[in-house]
Residue, then its C-alpha position, 0 to 999 in steps of 0.5 A: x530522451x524527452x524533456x517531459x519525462x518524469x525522473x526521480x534524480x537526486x531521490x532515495x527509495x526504500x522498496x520493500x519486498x523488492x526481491x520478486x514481483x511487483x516490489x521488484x518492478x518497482x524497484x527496476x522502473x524507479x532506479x531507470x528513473x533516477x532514483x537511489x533505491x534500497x532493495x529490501x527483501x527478507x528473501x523468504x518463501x510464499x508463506x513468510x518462511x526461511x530467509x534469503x539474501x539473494x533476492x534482494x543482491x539479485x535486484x540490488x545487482x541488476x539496477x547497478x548493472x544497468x547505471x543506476x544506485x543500489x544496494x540489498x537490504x535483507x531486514x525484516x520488515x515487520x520487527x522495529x529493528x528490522x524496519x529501523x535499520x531499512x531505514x537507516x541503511x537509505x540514509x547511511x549509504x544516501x544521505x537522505x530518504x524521499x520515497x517509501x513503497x510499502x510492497x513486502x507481504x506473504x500469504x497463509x490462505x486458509x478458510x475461516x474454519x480452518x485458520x490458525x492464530x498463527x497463520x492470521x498474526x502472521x500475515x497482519x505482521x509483515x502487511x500492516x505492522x511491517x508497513x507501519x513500522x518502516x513509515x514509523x522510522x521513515x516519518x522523522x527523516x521526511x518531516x525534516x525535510x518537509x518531503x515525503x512519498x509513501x505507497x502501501x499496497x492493499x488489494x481487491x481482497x481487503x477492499x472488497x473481501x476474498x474466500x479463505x482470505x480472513x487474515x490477507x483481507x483483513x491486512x490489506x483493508x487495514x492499510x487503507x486505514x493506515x494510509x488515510x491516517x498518514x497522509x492526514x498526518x503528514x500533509x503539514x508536512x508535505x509528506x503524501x501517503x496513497x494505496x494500490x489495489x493491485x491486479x497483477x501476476x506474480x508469485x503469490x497470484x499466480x495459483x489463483x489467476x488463469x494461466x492467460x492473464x500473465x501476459x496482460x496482468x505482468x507487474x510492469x503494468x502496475x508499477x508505472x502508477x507507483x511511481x507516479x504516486x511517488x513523484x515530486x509532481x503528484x499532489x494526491x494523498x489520501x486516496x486508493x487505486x484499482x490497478x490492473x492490465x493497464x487501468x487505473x482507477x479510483x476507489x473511494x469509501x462513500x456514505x449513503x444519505x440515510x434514514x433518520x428518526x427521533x424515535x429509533x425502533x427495531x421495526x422502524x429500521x425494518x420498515x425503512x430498509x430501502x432507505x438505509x441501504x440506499x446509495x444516492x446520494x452520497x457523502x465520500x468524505x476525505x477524513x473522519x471529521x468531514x464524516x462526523x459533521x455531516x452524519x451530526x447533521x444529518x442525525x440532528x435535522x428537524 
């Protein structure tokens, strides 16, 4: 094995969704790896319903085949029992916990005419509130022990909008929301928080992607990303990436320089257009006081 291969020894992972697809996966790659992992999966359908336990005992099963430490959790992410016993299985069963990737997440696709509340509330409860609420209980643990590794998993959709995906839009786009603020929060504390924008073919993409991009877009192609995000080594925080089929890219939120004017007007702003929707230069502040200085001074200059 080659000396500068980068393992997980002597650290716990709580995965969720971790009974299919990408959270599987992860799971697999990060157990090889070293890693103590808890399998959480609610072992639902496509669209949130039903519950199952064996997903998650299928994953749990095969990583400790294999020599590595596992166990199945079958908890719902998205109530704060559900999340605080994720939680507190990693650190009954392991003594600690290290890593948080944030994967569990349903669809409900539906245009905008035709979507129901149930169908929006639905999807923001296990993508944003499950990812928040299993950070929430995480957040002690890590502070504590100045350590701590979490990955929520956006997408294309959220960062960049989707046909009849209101709700999974909206969700994904609120966890970059969530990410930046964790990581802002928890730098003190060594406590580093990304998101993924994933391409990838598994059982909630494979209706929407052409049948030959499961060869190239398997979850295997996403997970190596994950687990560097969650290594020791890595010191980024606060950023999203685009991965996909074996590229990884950084996507940023960026503010173009502007227009000003000391007397605002409806057709000032109609005559200056250009200039407002221009991109160069422009700003990419890392948290919202960076922005607000730079947009006061731009706002205030003679």
């Amino acid at each position: 094995m080659p000396d500068d291969l980068l393992r997980y020894d002597g650290r716990v992972a709580v995965v969720t969704g971790a009974g299919h697809g990408l959270g599987r996966s992860h799971a697999l790659l990060l157990a090889e790896r070293g890693a103590k992992v808890v399998v959480n999966d609610l072992g639902g359908a496509l669209d949130g319903t039903g519950a199952s336990a064996g997903p998650a005992a299928e994953v749990a099963e095969l990583i400790v085949k294999n020599g590595g430490e596992a166990v199945a959790n079958g908890d719902n992410v998205a109530t704060p029992e559900g999340a605080e016993a994720i939680v507190r299985q990693a650190v009954d069963t392991f003594g600690q916990l290290d890593i948080v990737v944030n994967n569990a997440g349903i669809l409900r696709d539906r245009s905008l005419g035709k979507i129901s509340v149930e169908d929006f509330d639905a999807v923001l409860a296990v993508h944003v509130r499950g990812s928040f609420l299993v950070t929430r209980a995480a957040y002690p643990y890590m502070k504590e022990r100045g350590y701590g590794r979490i990955v929520n998993t956006s997408s294309p959709a959220g960062l960049f909008g989707n046909f009849g995906q209101a709700n999974y839009s909206t969700a994904k786009m609120g966890l970059v929301g969530l990410t930046k603020s964790t990581a802002i929060e928890g730098a003190r504390s060594g406590i580093l928080a990304n998101a993924i924008a994933p391409i990838a073919w598994t059982r909630m993409t494979e209706s929407l992607l052409p049948p030959e991009f499961e060869a190239k877009f398997g979850p295997e192609t996403i997970s190596p990303l994950v687990a560097y995000l969650v290594h020791e080594s890595c010191a980024t925080s606060g950023e999203v990436f685009s991965v996909g089929a074996g590229r990884v890219a950084r996507v940023f939120v960026a503010e173009g320089p502007g227009w000003s004017s000391d007397d605002l007007s409806i057709e000032g702003i109609a005559a200056n257009w250009d200039q407002i929707v221009a991109e160069q230069p422009y700003l990419q502040p890392t948290e919202i006081g960076k922005q607000a200085t730079a947009s006061l001074q731009a706002m205030l200059k003679p």
